[in-house]
PDB file of the backbone (N, CA, C, O) and the ligand in Angstrom, with CONECT records:
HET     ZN  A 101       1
ATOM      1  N   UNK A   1     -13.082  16.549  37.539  1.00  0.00           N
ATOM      2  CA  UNK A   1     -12.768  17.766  36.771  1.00  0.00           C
ATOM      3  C   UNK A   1     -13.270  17.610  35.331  1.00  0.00           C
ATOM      4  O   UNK A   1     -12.920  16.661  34.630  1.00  0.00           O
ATOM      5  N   UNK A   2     -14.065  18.528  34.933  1.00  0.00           N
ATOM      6  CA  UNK A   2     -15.003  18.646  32.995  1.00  0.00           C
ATOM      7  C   UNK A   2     -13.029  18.862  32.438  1.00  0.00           C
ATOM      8  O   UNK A   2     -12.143  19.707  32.566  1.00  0.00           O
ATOM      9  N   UNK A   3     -13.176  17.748  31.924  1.00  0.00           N
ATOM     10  CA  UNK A   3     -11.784  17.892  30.721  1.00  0.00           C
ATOM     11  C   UNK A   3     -12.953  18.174  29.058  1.00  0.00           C
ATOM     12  O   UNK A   3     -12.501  18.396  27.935  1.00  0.00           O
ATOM     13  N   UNK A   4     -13.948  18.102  29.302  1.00  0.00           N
ATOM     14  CA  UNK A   4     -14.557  18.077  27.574  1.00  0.00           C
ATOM     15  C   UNK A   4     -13.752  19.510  26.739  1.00  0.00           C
ATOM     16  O   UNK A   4     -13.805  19.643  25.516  1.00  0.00           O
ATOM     17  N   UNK A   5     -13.081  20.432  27.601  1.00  0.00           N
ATOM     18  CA  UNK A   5     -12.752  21.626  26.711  1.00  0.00           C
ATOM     19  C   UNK A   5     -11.008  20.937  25.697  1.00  0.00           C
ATOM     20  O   UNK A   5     -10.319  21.596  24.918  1.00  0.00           O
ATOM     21  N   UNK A   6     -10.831  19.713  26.063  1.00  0.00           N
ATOM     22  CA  UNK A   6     -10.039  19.047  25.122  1.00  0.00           C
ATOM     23  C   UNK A   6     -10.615  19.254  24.010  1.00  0.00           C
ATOM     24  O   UNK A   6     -10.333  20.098  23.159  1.00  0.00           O
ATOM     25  N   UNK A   7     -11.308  18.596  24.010  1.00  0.00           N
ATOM     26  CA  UNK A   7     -12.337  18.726  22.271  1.00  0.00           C
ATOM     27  C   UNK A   7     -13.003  19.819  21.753  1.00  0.00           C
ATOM     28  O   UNK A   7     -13.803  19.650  20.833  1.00  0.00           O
ATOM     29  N   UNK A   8     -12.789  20.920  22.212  1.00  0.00           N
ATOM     30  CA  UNK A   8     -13.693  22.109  22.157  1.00  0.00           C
ATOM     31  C   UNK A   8     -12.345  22.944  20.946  1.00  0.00           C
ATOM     32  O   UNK A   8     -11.126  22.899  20.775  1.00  0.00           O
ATOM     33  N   UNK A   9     -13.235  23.458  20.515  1.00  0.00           N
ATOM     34  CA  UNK A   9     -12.244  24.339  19.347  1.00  0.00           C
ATOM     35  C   UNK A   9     -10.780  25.704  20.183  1.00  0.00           C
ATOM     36  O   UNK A   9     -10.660  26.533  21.086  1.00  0.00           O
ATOM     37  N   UNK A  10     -10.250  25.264  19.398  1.00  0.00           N
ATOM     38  CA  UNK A  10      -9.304  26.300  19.974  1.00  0.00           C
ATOM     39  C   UNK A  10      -9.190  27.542  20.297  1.00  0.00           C
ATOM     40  O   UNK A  10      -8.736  28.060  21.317  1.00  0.00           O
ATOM     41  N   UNK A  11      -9.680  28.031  19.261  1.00  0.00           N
ATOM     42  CA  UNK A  11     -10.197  29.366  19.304  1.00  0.00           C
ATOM     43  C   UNK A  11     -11.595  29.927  20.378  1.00  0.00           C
ATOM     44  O   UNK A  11     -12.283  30.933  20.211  1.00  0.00           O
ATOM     45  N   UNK A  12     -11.689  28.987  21.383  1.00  0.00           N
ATOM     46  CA  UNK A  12     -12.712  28.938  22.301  1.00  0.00           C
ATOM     47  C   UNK A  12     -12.523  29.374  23.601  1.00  0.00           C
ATOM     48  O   UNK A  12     -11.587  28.760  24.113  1.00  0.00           O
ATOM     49  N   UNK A  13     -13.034  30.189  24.349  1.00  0.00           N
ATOM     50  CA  UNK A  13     -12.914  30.791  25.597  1.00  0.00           C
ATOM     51  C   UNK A  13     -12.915  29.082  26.391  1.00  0.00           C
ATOM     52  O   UNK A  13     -12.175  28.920  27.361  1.00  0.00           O
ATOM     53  N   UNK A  14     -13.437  28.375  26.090  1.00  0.00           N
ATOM     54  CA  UNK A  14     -13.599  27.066  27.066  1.00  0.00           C
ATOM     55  C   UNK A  14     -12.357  25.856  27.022  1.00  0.00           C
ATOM     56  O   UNK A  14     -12.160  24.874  27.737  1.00  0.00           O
ATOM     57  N   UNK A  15     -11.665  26.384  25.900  1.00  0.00           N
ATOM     58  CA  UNK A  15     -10.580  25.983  25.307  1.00  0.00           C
ATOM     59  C   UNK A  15      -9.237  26.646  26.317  1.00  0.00           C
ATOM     60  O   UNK A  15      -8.263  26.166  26.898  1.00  0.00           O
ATOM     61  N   UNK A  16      -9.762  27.854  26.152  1.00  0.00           N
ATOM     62  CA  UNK A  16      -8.711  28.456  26.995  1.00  0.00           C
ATOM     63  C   UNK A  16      -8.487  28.815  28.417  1.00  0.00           C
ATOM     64  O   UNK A  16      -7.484  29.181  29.030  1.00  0.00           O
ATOM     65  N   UNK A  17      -9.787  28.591  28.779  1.00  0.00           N
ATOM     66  CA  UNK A  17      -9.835  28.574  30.245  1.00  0.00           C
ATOM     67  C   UNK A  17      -9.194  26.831  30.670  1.00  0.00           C
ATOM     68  O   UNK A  17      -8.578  26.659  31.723  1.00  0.00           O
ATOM     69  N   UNK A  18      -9.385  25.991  29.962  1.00  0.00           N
ATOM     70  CA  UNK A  18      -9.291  24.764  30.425  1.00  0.00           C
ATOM     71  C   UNK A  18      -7.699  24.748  29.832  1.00  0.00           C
ATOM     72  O   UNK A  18      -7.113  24.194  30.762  1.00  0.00           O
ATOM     73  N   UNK A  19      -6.813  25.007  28.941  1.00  0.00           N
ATOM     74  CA  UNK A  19      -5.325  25.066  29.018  1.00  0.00           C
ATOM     75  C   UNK A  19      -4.923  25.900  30.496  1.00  0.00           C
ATOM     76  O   UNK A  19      -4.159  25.243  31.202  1.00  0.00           O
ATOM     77  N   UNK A  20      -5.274  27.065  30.984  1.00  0.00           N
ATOM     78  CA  UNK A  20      -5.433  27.543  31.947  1.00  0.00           C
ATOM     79  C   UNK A  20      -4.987  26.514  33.457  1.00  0.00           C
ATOM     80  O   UNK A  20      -4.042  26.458  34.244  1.00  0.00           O
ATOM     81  N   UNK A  21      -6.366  25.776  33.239  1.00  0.00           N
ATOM     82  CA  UNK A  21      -6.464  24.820  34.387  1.00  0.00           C
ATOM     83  C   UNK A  21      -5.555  24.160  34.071  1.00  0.00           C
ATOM     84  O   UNK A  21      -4.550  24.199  34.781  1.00  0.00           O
ATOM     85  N   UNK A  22      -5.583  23.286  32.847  1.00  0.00           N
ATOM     86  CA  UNK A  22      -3.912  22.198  32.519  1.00  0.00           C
ATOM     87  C   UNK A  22      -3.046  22.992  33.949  1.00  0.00           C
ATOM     88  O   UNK A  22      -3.108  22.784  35.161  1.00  0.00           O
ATOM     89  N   UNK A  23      -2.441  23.736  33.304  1.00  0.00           N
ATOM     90  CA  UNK A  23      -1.221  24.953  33.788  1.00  0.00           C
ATOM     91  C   UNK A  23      -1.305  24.654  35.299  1.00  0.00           C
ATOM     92  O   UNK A  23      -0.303  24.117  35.772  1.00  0.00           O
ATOM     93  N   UNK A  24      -2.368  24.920  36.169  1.00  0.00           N
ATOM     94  CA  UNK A  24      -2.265  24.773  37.340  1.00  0.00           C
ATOM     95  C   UNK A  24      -2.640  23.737  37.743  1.00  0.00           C
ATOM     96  O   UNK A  24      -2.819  23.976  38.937  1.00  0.00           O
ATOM     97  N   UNK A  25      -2.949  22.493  37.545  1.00  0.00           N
ATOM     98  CA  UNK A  25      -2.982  21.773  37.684  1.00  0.00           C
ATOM     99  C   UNK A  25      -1.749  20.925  37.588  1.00  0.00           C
ATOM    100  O   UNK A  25      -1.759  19.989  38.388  1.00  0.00           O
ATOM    101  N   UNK A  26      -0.482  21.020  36.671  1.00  0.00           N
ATOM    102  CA  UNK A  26       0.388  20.915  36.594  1.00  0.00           C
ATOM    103  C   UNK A  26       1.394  21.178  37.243  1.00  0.00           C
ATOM    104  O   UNK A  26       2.363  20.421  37.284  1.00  0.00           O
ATOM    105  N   UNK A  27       1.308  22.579  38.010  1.00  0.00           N
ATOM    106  CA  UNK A  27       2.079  23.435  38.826  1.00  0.00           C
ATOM    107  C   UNK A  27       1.521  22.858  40.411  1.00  0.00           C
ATOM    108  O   UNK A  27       2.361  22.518  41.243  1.00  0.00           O
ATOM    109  N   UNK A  28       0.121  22.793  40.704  1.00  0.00           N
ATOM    110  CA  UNK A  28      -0.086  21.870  41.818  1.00  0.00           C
ATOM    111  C   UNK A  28       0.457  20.886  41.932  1.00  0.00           C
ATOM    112  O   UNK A  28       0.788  20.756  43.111  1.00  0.00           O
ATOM    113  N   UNK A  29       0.755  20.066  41.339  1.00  0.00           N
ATOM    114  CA  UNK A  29       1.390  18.556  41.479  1.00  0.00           C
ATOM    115  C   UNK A  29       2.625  18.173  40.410  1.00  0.00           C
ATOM    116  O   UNK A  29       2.816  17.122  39.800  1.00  0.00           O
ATOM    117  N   UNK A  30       3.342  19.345  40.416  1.00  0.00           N
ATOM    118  CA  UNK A  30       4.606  19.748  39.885  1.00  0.00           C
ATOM    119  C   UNK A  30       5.297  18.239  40.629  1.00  0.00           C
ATOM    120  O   UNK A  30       5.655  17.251  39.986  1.00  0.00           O
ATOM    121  N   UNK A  31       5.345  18.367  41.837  1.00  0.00           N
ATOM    122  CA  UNK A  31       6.162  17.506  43.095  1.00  0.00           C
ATOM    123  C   UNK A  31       6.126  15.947  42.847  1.00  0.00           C
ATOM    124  O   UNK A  31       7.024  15.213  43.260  1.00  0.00           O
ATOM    125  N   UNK A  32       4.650  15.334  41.904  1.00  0.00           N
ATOM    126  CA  UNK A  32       4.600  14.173  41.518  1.00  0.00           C
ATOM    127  C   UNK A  32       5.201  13.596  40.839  1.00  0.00           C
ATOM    128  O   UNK A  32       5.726  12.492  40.981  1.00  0.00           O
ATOM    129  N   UNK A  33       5.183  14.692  39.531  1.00  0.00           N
ATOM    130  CA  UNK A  33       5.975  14.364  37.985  1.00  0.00           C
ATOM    131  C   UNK A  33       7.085  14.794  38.252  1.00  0.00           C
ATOM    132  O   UNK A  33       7.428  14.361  37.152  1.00  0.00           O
ATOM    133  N   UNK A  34       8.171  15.313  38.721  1.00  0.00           N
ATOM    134  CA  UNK A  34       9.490  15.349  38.882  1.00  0.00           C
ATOM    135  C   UNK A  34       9.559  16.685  37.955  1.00  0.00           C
ATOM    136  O   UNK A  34      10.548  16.795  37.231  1.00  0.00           O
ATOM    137  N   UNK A  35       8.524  17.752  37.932  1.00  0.00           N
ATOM    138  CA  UNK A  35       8.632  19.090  37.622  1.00  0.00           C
ATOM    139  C   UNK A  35       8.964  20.123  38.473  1.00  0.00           C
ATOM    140  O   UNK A  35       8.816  20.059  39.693  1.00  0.00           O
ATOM    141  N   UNK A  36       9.280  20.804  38.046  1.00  0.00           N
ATOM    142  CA  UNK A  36       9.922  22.200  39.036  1.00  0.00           C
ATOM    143  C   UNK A  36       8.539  23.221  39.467  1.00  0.00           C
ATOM    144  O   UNK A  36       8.480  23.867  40.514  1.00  0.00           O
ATOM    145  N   UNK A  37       7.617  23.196  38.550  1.00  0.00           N
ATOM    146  CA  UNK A  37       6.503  24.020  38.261  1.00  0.00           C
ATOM    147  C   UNK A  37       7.066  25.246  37.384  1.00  0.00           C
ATOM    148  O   UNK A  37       6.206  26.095  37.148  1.00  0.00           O
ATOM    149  N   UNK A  38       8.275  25.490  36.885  1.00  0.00           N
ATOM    150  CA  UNK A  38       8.503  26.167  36.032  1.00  0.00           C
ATOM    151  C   UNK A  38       8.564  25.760  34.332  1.00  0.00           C
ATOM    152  O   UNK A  38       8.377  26.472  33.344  1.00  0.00           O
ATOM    153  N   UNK A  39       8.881  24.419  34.448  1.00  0.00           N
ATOM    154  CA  UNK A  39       9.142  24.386  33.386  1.00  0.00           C
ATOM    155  C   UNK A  39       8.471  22.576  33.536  1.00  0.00           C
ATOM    156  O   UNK A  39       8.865  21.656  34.252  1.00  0.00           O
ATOM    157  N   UNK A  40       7.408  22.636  32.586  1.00  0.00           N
ATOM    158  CA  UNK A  40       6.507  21.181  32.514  1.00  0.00           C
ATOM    159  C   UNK A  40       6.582  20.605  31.287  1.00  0.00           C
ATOM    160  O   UNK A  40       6.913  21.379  30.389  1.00  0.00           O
ATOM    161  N   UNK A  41       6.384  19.528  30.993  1.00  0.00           N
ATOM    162  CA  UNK A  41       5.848  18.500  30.078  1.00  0.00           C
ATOM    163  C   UNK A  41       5.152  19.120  28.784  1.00  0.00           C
ATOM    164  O   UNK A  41       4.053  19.430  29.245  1.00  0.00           O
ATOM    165  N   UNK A  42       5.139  19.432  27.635  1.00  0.00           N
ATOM    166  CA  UNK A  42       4.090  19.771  26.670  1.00  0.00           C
ATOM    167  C   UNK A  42       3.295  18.339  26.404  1.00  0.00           C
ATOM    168  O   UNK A  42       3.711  17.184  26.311  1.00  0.00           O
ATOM    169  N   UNK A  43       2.108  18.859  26.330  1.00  0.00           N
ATOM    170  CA  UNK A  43       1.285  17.753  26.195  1.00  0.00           C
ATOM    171  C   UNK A  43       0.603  18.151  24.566  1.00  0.00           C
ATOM    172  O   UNK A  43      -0.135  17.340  24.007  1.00  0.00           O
ATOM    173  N   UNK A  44       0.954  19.462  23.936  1.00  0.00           N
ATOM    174  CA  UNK A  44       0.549  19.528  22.815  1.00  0.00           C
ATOM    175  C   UNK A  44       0.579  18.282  21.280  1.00  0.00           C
ATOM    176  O   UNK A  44       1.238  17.242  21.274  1.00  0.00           O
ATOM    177  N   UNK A  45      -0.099  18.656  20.398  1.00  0.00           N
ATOM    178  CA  UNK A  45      -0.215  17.428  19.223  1.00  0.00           C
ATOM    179  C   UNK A  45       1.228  16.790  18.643  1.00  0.00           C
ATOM    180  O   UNK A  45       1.402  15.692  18.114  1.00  0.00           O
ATOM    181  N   UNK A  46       2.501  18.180  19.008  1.00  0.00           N
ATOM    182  CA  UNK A  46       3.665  17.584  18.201  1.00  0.00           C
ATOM    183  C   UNK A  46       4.468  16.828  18.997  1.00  0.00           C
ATOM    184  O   UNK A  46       5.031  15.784  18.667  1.00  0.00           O
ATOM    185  N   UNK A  47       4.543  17.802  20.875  1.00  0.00           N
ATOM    186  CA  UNK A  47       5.613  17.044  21.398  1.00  0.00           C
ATOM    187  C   UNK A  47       5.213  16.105  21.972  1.00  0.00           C
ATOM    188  O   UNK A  47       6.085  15.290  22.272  1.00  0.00           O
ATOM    189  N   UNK A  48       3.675  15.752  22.414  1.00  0.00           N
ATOM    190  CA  UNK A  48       3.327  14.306  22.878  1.00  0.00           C
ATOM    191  C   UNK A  48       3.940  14.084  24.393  1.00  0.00           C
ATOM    192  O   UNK A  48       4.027  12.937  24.831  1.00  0.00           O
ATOM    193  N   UNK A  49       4.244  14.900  24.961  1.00  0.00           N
ATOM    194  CA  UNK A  49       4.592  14.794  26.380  1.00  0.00           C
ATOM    195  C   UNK A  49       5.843  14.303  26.005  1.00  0.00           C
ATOM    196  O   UNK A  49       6.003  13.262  26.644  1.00  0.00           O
ATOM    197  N   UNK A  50       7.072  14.577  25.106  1.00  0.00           N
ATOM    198  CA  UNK A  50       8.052  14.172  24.933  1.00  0.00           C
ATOM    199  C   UNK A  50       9.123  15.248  25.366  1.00  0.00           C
ATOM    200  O   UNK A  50      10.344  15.105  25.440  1.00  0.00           O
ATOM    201  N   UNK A  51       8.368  16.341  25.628  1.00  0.00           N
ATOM    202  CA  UNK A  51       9.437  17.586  25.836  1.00  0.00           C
ATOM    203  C   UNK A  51       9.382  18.371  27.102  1.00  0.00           C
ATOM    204  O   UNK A  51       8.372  18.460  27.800  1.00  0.00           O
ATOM    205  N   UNK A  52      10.032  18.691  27.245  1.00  0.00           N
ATOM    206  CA  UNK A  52       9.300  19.440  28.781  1.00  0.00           C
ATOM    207  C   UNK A  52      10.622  21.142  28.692  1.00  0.00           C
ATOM    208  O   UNK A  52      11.830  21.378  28.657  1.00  0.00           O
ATOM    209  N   UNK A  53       9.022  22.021  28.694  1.00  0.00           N
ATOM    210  CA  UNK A  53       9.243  23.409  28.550  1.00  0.00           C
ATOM    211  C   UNK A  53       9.211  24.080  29.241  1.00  0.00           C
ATOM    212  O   UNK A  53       9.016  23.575  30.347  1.00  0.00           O
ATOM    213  N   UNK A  54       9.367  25.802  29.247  1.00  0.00           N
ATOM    214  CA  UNK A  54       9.125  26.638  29.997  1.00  0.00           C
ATOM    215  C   UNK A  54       7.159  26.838  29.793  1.00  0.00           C
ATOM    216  O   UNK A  54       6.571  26.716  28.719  1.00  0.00           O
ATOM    217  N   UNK A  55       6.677  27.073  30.777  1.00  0.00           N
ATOM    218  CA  UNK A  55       4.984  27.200  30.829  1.00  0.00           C
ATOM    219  C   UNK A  55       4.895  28.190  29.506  1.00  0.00           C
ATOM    220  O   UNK A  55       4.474  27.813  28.413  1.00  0.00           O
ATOM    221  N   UNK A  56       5.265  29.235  29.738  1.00  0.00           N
ATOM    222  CA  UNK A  56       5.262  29.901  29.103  1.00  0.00           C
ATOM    223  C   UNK A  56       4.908  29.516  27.603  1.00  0.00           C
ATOM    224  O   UNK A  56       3.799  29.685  27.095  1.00  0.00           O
ATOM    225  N   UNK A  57       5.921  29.019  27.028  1.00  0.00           N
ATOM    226  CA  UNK A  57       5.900  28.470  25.489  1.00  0.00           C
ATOM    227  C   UNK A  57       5.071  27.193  25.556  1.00  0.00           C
ATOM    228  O   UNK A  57       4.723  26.625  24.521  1.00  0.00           O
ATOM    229  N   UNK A  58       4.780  26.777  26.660  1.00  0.00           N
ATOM    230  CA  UNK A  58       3.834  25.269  26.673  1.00  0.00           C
ATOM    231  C   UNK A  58       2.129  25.937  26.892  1.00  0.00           C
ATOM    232  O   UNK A  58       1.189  25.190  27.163  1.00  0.00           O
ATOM    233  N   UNK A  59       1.995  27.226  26.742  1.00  0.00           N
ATOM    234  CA  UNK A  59       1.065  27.731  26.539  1.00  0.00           C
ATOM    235  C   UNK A  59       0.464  27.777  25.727  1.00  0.00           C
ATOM    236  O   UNK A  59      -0.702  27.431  25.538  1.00  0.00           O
ATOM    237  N   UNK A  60       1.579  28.452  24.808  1.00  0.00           N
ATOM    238  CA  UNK A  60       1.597  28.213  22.872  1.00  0.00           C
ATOM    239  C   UNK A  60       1.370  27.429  22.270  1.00  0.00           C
ATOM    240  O   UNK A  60       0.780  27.481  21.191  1.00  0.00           O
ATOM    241  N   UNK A  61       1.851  26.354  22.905  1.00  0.00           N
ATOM    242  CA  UNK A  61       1.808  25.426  21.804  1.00  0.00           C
ATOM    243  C   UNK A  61       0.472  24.592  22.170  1.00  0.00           C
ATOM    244  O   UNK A  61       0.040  23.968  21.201  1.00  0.00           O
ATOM    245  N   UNK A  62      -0.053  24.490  23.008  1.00  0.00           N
ATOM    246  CA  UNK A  62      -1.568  24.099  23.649  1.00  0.00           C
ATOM    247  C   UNK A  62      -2.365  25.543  22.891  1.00  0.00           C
ATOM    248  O   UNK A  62      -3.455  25.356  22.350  1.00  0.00           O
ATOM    249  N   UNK A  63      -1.872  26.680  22.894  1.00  0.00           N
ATOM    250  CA  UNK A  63      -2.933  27.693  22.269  1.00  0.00           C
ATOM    251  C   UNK A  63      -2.891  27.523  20.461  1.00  0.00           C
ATOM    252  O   UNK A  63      -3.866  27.594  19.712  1.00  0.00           O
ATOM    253  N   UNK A  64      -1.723  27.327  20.148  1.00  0.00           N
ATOM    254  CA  UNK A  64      -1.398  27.067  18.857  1.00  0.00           C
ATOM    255  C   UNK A  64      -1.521  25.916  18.191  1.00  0.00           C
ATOM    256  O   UNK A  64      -2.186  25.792  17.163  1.00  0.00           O
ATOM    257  N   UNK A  65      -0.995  25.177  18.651  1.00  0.00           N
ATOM    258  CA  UNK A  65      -0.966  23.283  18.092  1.00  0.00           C
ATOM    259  C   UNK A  65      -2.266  22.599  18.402  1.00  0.00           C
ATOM    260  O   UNK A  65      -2.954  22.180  17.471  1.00  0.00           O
ATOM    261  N   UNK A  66      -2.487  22.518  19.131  1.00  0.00           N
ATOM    262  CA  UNK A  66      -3.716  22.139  20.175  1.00  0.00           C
ATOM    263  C   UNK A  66      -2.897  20.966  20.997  1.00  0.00           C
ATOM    264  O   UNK A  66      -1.857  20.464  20.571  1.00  0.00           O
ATOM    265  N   UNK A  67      -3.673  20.529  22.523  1.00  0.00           N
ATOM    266  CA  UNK A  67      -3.707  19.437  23.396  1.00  0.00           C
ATOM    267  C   UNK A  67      -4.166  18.412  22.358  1.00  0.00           C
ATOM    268  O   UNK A  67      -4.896  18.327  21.370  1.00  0.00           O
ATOM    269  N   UNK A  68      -2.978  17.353  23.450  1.00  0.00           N
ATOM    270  CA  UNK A  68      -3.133  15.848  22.608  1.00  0.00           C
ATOM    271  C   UNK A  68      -4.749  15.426  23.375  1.00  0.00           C
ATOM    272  O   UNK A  68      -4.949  15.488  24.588  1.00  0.00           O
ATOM    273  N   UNK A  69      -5.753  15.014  22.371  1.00  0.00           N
ATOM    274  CA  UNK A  69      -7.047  14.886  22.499  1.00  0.00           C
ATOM    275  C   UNK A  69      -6.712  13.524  23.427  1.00  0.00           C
ATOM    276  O   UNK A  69      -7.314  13.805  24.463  1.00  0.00           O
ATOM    277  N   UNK A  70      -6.174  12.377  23.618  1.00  0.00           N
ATOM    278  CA  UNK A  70      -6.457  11.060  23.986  1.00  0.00           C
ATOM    279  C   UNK A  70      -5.661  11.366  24.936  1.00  0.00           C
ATOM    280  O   UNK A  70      -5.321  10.300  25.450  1.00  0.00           O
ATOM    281  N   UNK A  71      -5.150  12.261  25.482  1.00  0.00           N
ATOM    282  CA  UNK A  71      -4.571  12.736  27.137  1.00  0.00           C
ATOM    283  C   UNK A  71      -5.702  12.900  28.162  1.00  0.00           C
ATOM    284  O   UNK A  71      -6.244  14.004  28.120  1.00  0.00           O
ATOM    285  N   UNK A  72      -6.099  12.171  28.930  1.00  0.00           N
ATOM    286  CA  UNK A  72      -7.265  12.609  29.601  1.00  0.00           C
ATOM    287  C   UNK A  72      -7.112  12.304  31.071  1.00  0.00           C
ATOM    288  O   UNK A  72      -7.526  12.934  32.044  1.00  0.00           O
ATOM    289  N   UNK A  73      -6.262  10.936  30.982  1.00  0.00           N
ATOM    290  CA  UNK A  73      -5.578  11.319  32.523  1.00  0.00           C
ATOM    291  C   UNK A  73      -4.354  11.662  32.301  1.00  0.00           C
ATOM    292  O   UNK A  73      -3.620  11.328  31.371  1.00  0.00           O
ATOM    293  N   UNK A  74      -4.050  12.694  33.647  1.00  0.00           N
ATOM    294  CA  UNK A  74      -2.639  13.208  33.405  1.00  0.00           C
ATOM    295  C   UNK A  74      -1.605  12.971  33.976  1.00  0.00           C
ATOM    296  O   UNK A  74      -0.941  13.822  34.566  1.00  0.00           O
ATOM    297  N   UNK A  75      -1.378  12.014  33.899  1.00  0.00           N
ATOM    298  CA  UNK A  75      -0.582  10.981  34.704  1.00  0.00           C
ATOM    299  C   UNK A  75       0.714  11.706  34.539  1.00  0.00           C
ATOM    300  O   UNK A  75       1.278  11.782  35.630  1.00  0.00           O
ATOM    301  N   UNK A  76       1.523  12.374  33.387  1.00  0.00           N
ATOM    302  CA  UNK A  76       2.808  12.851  32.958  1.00  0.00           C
ATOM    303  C   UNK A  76       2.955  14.343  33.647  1.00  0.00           C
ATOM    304  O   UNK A  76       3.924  15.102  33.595  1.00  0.00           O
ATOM    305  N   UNK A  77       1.550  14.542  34.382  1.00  0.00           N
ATOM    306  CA  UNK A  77       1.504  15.738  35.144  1.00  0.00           C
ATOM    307  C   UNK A  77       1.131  15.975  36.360  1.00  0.00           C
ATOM    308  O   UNK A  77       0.696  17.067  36.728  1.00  0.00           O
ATOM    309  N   UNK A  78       1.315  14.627  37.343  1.00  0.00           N
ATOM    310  CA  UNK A  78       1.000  14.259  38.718  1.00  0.00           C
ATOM    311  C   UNK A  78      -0.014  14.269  39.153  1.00  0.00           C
ATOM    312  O   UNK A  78      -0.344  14.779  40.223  1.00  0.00           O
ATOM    313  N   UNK A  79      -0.976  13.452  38.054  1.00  0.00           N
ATOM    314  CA  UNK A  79      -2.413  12.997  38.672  1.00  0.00           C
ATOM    315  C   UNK A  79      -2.012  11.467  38.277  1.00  0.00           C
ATOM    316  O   UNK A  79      -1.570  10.941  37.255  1.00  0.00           O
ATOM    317  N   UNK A  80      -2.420  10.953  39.719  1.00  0.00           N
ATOM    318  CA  UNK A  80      -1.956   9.870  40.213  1.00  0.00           C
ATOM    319  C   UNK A  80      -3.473   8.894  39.682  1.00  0.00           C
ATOM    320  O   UNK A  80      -4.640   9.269  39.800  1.00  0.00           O
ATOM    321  N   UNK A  81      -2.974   7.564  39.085  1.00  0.00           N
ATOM    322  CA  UNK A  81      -3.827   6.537  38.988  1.00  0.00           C
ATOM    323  C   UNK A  81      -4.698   6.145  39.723  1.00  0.00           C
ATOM    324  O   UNK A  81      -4.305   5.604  40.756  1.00  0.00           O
ATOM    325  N   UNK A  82      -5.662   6.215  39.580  1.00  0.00           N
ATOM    326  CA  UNK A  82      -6.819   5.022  40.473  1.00  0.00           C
ATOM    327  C   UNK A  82      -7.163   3.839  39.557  1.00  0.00           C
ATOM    328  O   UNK A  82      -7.882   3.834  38.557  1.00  0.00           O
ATOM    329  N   UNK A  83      -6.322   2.604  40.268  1.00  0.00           N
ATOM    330  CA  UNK A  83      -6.408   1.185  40.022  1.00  0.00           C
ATOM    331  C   UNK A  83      -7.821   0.776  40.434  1.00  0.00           C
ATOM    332  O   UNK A  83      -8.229   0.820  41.594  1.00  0.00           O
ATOM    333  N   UNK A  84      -8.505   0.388  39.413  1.00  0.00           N
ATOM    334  CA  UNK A  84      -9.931  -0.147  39.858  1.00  0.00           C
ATOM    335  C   UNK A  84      -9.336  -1.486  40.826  1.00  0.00           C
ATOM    336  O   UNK A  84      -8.499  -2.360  40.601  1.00  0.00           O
ATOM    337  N   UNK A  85     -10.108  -1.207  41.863  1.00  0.00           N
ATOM    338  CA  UNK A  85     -10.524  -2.026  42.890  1.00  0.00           C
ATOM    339  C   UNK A  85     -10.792  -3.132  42.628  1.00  0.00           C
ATOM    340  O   UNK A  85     -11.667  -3.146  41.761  1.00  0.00           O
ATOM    341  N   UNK A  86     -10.331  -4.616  43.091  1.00  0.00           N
ATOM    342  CA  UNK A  86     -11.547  -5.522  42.933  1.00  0.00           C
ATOM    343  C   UNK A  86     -11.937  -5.943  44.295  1.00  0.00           C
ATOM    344  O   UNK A  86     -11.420  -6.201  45.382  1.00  0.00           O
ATOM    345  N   UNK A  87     -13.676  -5.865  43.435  1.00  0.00           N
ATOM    346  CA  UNK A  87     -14.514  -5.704  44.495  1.00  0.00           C
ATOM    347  C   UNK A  87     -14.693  -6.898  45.958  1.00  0.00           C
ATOM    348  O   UNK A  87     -15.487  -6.648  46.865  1.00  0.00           O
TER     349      UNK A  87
HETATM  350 ZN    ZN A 101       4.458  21.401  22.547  1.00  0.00          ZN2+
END
């Protein structure tokens, strides 16, 4: 999955299509992270995945604050680790 719209300005259609995806991506694998799919994790700059909201306002604050940039796997949102192998 292109995560580069992390770094992309906020005010950016690519910005916002990719909070978008966050959202369902989150709500897909609600069942991992011990989310309801109503109410998830903010991953925005203040709460740091420390809070967990209604989508709704975790919209905002990803449209407003911006996504924490060094979030790239989303482990706090039921994308599961891949342990490198040894070979
Ligand atoms: Zn937040």
């Amino acid at each position: 999955m292109d995560r580069n719209w992390i770094n992309s300005l906020r005010i950016s259609d690519e910005y916002e299509r990719g909070v978008e995806e966050f959202i369902q991506f989150s709500k897909r694998n609600a069942i991992n992270s011990g989310h309801d799919g109503e109410k998830i994790r903010c991953s925005c700059v203040n709460c740091l995945n420390g809070r967990i909201l209604d989508v709704k306002i975790m919209r905002e604050h990803l449209l407003c604050d911006g996504f924490l940039r060094s979030y790239k796997t989303w482990t706090w949102h039921g994308e599961l680790l891949n342990l490198p192998r040894v070979p």
